[in-house]
PDB file of N, CA, C and O in Angstrom, chain B, residues numbered from 101:
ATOM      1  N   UNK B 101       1.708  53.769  99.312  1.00  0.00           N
ATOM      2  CA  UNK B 101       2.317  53.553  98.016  1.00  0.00           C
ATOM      3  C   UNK B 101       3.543  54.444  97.820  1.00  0.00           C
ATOM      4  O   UNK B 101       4.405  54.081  97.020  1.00  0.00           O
ATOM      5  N   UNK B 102       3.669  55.513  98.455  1.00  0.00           N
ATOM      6  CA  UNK B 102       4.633  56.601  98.310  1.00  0.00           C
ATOM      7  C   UNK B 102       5.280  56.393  98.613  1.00  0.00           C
ATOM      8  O   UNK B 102       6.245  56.869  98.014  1.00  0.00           O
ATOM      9  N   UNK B 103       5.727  55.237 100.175  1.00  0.00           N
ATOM     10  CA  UNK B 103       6.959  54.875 100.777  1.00  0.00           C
ATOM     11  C   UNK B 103       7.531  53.820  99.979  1.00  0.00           C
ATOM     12  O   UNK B 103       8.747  53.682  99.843  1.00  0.00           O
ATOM     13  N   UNK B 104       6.621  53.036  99.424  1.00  0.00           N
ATOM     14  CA  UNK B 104       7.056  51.478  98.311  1.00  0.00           C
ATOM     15  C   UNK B 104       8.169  52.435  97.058  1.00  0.00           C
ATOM     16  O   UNK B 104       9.115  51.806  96.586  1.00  0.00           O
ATOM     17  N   UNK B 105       7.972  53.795  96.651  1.00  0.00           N
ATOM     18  CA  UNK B 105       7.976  54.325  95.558  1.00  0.00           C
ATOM     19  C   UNK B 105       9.340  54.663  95.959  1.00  0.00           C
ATOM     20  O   UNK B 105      10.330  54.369  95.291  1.00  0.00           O
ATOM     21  N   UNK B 106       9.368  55.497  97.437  1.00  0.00           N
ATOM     22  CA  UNK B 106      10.285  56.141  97.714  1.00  0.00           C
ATOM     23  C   UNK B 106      11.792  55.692  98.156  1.00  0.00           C
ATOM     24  O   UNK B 106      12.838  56.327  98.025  1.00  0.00           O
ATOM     25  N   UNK B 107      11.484  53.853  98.958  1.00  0.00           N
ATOM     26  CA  UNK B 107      12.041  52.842  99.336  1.00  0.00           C
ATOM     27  C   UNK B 107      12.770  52.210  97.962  1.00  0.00           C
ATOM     28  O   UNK B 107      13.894  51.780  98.219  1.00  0.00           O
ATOM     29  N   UNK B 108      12.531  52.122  97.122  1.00  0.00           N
ATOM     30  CA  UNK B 108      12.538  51.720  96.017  1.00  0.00           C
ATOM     31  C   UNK B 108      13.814  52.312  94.956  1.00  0.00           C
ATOM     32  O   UNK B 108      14.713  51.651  94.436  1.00  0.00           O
ATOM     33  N   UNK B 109      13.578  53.588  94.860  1.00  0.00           N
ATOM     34  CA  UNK B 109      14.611  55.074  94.658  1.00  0.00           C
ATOM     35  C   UNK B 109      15.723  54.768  95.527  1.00  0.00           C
ATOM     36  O   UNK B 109      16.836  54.659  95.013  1.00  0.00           O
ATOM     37  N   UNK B 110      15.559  54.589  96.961  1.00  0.00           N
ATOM     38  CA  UNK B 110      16.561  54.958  97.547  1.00  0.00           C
ATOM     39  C   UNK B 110      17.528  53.644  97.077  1.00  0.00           C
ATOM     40  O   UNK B 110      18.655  53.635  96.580  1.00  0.00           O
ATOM     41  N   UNK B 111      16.707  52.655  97.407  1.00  0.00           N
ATOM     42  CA  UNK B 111      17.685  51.339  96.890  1.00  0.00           C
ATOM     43  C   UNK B 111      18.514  51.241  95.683  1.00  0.00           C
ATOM     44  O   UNK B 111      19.722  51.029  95.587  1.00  0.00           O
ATOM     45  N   UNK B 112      17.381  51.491  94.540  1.00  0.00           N
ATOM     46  CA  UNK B 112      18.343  50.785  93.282  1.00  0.00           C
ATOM     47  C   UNK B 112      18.930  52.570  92.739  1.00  0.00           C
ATOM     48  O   UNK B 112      19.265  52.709  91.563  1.00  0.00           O
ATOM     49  N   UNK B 113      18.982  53.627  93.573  1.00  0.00           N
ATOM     50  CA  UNK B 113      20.155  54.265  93.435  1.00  0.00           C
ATOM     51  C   UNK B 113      21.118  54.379  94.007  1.00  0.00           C
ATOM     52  O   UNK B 113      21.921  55.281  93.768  1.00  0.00           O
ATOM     53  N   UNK B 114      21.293  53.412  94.992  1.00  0.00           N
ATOM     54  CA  UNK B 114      22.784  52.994  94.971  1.00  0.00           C
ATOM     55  C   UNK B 114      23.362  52.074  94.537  1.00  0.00           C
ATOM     56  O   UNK B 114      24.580  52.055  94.712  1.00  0.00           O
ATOM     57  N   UNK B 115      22.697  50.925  93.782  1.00  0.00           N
ATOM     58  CA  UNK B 115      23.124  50.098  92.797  1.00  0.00           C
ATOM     59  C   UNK B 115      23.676  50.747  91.581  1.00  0.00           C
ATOM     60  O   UNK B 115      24.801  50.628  91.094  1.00  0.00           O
ATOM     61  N   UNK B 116      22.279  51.726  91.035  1.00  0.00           N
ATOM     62  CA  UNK B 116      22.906  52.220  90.136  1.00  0.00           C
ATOM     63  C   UNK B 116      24.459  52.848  90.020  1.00  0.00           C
ATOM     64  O   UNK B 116      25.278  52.425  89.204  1.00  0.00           O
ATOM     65  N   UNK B 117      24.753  54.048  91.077  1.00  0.00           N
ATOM     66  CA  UNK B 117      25.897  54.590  90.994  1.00  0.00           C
ATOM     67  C   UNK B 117      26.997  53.727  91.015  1.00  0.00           C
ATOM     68  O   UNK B 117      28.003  53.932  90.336  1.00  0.00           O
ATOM     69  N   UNK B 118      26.857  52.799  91.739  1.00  0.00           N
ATOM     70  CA  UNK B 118      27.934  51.674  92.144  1.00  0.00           C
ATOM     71  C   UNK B 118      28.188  50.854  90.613  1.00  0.00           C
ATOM     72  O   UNK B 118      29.262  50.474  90.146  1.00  0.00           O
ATOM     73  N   UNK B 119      26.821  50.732  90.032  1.00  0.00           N
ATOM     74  CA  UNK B 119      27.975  49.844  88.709  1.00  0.00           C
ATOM     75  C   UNK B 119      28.283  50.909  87.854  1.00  0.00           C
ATOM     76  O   UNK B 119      29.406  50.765  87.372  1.00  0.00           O
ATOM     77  N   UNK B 120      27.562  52.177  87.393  1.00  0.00           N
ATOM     78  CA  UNK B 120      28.065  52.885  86.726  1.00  0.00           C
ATOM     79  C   UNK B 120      29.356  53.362  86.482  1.00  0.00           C
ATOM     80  O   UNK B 120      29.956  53.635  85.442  1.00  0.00           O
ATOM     81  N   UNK B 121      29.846  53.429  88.436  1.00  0.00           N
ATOM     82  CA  UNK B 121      30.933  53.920  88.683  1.00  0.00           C
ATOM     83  C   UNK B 121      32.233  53.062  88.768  1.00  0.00           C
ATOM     84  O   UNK B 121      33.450  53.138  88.936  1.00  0.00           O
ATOM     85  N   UNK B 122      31.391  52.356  88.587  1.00  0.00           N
ATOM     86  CA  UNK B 122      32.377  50.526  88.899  1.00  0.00           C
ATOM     87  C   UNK B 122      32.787  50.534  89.973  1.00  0.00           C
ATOM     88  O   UNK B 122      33.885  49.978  90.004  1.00  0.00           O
ATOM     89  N   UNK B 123      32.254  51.126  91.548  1.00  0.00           N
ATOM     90  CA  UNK B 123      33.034  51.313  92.659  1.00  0.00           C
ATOM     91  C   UNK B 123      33.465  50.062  93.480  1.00  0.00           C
ATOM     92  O   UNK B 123      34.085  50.084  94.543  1.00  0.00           O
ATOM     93  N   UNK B 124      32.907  48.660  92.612  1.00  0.00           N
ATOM     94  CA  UNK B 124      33.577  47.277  93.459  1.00  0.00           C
ATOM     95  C   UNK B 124      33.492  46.455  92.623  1.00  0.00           C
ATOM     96  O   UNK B 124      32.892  46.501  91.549  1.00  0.00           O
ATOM     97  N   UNK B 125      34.321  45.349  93.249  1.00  0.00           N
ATOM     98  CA  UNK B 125      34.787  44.017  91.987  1.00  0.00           C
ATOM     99  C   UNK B 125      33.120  43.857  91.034  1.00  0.00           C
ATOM    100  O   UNK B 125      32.850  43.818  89.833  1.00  0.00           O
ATOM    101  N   UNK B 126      32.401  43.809  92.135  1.00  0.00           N
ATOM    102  CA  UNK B 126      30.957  42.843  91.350  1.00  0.00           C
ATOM    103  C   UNK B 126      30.441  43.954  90.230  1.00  0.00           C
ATOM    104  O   UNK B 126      29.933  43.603  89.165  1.00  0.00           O
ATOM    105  N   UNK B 127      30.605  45.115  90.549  1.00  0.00           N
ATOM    106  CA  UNK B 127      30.506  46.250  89.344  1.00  0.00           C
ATOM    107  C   UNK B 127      30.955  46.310  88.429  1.00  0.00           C
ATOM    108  O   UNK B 127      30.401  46.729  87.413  1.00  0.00           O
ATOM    109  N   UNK B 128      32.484  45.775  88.535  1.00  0.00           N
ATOM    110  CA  UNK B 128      33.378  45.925  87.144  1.00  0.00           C
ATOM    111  C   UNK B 128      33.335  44.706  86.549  1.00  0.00           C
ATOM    112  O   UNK B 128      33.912  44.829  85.469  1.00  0.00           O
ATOM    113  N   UNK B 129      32.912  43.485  86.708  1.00  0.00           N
ATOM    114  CA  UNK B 129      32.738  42.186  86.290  1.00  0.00           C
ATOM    115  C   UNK B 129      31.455  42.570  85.685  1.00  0.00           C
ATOM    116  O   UNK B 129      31.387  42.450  84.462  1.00  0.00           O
ATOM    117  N   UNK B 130      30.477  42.987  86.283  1.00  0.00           N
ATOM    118  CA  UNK B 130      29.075  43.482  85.524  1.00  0.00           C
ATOM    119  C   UNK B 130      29.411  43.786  84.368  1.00  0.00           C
ATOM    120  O   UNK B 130      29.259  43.025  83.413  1.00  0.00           O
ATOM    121  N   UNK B 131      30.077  45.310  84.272  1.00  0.00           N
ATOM    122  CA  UNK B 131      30.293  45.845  83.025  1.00  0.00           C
ATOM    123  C   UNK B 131      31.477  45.457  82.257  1.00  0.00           C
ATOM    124  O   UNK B 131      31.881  46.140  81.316  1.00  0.00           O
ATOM    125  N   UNK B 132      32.111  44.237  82.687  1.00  0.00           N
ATOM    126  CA  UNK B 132      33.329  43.557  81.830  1.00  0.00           C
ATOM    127  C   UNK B 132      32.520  42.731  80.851  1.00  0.00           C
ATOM    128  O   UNK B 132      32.655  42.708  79.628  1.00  0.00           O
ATOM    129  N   UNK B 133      31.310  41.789  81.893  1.00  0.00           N
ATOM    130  CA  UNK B 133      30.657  40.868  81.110  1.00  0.00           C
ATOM    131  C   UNK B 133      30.014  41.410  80.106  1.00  0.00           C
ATOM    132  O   UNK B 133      30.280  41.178  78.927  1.00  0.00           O
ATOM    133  N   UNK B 134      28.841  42.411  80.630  1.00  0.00           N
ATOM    134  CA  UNK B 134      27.876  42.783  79.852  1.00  0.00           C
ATOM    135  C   UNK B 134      27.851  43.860  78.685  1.00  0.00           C
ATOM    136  O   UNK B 134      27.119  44.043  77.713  1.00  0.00           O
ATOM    137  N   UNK B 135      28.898  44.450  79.175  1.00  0.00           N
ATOM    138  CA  UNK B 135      29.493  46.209  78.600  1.00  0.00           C
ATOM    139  C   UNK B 135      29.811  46.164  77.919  1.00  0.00           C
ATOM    140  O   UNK B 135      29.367  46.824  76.979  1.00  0.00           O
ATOM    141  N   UNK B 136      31.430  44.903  77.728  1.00  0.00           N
ATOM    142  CA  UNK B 136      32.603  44.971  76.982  1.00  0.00           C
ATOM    143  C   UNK B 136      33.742  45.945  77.679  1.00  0.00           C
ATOM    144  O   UNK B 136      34.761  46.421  77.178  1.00  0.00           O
ATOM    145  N   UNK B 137      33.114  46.094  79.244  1.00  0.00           N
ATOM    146  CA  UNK B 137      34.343  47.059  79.996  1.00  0.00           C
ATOM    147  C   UNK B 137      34.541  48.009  79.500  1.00  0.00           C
ATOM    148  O   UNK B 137      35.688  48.284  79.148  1.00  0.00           O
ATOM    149  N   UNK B 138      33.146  49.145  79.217  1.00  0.00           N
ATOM    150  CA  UNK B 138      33.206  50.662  78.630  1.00  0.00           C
ATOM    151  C   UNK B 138      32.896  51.316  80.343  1.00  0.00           C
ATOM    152  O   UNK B 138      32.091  50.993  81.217  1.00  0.00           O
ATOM    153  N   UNK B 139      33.860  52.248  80.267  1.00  0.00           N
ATOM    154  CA  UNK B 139      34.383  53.035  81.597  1.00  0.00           C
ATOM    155  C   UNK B 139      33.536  54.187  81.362  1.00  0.00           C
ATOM    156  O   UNK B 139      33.761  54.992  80.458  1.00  0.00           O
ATOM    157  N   UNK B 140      32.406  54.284  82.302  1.00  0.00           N
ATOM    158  CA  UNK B 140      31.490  55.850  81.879  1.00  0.00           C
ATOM    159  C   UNK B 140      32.386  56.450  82.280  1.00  0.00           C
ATOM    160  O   UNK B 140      32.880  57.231  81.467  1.00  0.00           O
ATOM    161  N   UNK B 141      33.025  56.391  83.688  1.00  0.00           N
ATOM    162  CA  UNK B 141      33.874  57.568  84.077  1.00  0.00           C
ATOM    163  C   UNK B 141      34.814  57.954  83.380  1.00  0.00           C
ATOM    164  O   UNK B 141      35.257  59.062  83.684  1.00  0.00           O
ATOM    165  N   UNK B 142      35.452  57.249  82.248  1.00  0.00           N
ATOM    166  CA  UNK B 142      36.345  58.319  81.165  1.00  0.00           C
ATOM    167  C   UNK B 142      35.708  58.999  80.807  1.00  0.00           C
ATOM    168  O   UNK B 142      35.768  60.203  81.052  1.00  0.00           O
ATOM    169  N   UNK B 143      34.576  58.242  79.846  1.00  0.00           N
ATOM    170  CA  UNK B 143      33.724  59.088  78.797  1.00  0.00           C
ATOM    171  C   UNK B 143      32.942  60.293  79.544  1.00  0.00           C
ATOM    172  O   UNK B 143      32.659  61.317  78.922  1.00  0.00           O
ATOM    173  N   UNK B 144      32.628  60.134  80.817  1.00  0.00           N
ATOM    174  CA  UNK B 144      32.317  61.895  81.625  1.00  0.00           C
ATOM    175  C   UNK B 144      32.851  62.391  81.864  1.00  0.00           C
ATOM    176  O   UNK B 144      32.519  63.573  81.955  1.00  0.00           O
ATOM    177  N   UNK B 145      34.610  61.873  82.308  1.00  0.00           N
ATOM    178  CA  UNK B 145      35.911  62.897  82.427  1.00  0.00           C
ATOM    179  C   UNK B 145      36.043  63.718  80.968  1.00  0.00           C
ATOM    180  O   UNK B 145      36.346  64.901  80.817  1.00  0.00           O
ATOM    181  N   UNK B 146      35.727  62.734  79.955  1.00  0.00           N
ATOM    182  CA  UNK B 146      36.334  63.225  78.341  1.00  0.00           C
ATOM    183  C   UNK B 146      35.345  64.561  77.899  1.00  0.00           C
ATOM    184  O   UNK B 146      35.820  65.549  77.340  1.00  0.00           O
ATOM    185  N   UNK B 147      33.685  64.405  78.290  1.00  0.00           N
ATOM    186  CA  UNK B 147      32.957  65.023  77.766  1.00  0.00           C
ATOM    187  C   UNK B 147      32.878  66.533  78.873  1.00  0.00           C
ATOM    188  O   UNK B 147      32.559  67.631  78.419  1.00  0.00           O
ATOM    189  N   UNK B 148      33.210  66.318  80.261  1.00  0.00           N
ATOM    190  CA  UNK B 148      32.824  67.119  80.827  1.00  0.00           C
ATOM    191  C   UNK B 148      34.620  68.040  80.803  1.00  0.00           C
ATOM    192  O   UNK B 148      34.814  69.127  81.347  1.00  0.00           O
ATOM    193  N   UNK B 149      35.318  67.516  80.305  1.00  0.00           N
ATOM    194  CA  UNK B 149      37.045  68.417  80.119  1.00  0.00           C
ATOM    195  C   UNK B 149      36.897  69.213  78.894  1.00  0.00           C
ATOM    196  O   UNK B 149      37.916  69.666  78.373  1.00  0.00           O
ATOM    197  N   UNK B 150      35.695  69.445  78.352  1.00  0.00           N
ATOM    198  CA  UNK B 150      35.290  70.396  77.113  1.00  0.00           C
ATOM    199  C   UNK B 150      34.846  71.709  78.025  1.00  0.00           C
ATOM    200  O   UNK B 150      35.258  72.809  77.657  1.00  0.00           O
ATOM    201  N   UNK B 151      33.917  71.601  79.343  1.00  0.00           N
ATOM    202  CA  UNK B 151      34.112  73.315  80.096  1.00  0.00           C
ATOM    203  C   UNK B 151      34.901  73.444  80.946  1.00  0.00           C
ATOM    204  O   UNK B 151      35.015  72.948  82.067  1.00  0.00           O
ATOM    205  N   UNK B 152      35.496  74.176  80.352  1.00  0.00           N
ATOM    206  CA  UNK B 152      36.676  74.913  81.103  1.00  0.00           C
ATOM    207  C   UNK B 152      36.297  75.479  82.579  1.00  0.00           C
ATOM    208  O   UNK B 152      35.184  76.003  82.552  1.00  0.00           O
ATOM    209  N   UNK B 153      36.907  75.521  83.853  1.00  0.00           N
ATOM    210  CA  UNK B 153      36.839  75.561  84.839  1.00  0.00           C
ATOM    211  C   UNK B 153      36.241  76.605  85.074  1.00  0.00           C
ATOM    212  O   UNK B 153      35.378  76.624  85.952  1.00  0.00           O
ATOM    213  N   UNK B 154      36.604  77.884  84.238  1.00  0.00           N
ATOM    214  CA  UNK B 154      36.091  79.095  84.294  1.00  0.00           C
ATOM    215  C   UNK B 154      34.930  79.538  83.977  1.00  0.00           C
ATOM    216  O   UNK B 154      34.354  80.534  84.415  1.00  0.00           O
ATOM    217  N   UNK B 155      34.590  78.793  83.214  1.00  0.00           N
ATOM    218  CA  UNK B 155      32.712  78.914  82.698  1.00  0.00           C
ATOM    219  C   UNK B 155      31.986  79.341  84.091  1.00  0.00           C
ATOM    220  O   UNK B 155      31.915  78.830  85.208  1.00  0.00           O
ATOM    221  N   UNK B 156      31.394  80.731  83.378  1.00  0.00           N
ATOM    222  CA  UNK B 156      30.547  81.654  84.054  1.00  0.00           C
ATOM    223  C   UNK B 156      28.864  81.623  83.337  1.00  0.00           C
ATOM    224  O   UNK B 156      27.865  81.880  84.008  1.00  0.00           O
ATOM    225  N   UNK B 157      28.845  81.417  82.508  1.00  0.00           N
ATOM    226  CA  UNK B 157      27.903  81.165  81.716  1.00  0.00           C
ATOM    227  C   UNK B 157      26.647  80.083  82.216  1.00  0.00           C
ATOM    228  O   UNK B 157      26.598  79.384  83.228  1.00  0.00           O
ATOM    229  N   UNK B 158      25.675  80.232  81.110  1.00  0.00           N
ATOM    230  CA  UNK B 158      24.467  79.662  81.985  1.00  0.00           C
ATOM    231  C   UNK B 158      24.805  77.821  80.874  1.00  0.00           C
ATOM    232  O   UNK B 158      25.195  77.746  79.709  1.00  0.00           O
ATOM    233  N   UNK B 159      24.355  76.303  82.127  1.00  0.00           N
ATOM    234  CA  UNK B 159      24.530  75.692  80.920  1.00  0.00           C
ATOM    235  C   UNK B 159      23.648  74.704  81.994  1.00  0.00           C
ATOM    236  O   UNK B 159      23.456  74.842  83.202  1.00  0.00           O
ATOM    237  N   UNK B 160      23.204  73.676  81.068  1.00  0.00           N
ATOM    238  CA  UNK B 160      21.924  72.953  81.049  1.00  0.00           C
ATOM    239  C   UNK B 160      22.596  71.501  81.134  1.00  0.00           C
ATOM    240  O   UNK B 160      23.165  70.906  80.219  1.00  0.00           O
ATOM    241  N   UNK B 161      22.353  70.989  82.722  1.00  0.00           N
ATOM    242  CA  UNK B 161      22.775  69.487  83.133  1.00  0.00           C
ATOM    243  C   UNK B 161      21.636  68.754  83.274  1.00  0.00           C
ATOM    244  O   UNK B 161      20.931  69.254  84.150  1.00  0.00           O
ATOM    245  N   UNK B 162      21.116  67.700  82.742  1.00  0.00           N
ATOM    246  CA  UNK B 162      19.833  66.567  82.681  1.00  0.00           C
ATOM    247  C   UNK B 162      20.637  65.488  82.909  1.00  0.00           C
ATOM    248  O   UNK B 162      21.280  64.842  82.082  1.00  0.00           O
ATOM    249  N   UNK B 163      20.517  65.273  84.625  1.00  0.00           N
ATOM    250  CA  UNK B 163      21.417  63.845  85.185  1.00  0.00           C
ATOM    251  C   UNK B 163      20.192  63.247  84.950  1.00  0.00           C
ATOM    252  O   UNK B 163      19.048  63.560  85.281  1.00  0.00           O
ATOM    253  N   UNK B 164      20.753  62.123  84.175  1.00  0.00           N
ATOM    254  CA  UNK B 164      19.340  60.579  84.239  1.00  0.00           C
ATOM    255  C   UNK B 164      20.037  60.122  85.508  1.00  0.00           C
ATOM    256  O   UNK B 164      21.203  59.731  85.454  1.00  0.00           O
ATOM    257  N   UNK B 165      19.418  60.156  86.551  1.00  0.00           N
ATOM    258  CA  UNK B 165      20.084  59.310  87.303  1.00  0.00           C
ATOM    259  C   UNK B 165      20.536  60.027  88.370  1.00  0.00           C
ATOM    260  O   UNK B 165      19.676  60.667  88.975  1.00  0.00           O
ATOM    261  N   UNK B 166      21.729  60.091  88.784  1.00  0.00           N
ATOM    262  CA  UNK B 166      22.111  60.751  90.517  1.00  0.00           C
ATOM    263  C   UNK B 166      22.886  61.970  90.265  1.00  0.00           C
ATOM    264  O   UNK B 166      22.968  62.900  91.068  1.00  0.00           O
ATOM    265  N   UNK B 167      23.473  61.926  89.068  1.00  0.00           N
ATOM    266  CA  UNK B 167      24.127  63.439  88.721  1.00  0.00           C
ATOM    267  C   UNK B 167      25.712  63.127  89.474  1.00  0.00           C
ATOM    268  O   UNK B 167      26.455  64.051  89.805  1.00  0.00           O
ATOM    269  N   UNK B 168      26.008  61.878  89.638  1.00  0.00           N
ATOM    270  CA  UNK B 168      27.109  61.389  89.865  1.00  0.00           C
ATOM    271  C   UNK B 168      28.603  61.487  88.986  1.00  0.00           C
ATOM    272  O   UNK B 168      29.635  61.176  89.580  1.00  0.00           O
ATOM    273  N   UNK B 169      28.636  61.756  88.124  1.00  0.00           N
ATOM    274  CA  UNK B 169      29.158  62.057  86.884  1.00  0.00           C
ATOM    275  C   UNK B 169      29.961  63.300  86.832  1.00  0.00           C
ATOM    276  O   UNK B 169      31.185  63.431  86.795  1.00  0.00           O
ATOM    277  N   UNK B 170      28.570  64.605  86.840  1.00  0.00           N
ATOM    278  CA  UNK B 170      28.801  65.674  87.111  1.00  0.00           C
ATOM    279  C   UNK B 170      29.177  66.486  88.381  1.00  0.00           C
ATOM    280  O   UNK B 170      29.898  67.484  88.395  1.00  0.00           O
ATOM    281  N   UNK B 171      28.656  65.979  89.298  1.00  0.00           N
ATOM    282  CA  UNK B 171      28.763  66.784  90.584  1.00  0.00           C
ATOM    283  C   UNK B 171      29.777  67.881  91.220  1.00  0.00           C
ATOM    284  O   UNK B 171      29.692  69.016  91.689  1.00  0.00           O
ATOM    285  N   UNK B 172      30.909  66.790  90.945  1.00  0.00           N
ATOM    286  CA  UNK B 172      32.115  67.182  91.354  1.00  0.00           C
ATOM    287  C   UNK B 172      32.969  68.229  90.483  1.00  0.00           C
ATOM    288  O   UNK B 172      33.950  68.899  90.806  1.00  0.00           O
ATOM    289  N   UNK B 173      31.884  68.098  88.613  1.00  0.00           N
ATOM    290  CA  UNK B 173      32.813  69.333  88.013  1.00  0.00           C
ATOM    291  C   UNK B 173      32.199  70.403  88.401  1.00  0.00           C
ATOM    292  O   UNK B 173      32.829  71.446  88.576  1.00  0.00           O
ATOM    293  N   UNK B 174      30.685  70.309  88.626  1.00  0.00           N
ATOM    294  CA  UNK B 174      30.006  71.701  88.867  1.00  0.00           C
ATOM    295  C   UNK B 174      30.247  72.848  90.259  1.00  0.00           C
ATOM    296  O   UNK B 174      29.905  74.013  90.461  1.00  0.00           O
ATOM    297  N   UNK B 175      31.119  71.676  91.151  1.00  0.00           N
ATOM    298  CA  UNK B 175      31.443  72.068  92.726  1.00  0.00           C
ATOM    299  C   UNK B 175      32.797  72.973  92.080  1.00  0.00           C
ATOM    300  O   UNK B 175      33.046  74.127  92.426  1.00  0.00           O
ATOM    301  N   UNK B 176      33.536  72.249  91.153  1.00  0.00           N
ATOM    302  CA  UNK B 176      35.020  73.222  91.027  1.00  0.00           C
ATOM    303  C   UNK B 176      34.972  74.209  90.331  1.00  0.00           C
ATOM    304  O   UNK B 176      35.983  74.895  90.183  1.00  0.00           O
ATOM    305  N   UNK B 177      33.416  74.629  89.541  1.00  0.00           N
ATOM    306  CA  UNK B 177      33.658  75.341  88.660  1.00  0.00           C
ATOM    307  C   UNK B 177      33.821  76.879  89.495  1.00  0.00           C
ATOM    308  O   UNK B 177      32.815  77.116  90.162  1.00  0.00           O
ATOM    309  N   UNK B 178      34.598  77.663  89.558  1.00  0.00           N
ATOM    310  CA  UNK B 178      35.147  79.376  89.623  1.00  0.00           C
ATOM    311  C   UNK B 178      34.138  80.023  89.677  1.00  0.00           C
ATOM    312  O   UNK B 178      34.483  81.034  89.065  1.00  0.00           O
ATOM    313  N   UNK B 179      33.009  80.191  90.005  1.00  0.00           N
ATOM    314  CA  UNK B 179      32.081  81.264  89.986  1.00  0.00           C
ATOM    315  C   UNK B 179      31.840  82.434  91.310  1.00  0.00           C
ATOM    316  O   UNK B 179      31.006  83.332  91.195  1.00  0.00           O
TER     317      UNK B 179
END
């Protein structure tokens, strides 16, 4: 049952990232049709350009999901 569970994860998280991210035509037609063509990746560029690069401080990330969003600000942050 653990491999059905685990097989399972691996699959529909790369669906997921892929429409979230809109990384191909059939992604962005997804979220043209269904969405109204709302771009997460602004709205995580917009929300995550509030910490400043320099943040040393302690702060609290809850990825639903692959942490795709964030990844790349938490790699640049200066510490």
């Amino acid at each position: 049952m653990a491999d059905k569970i685990q097989n399972a994860y691996e699959t529909s998280k790369n669906i997921y990232d892929d429409v979230l991210t809109q990384r191909n035509i059939f992604s962005k037609l997804y979220i043209k049709l269904f969405w109204s063509g709302t771009d997460d990746n602004d709205i995580a560029r917009k929300v995550l350009s509030y910490v400043p690069d320099d943040f040393s401080g302690k702060l609290l990330d809850v990825p639903v999901g692959t942490a795709v969003f964030t990844e790349n600000k938490w790699i640049s942050l200066k510490m």
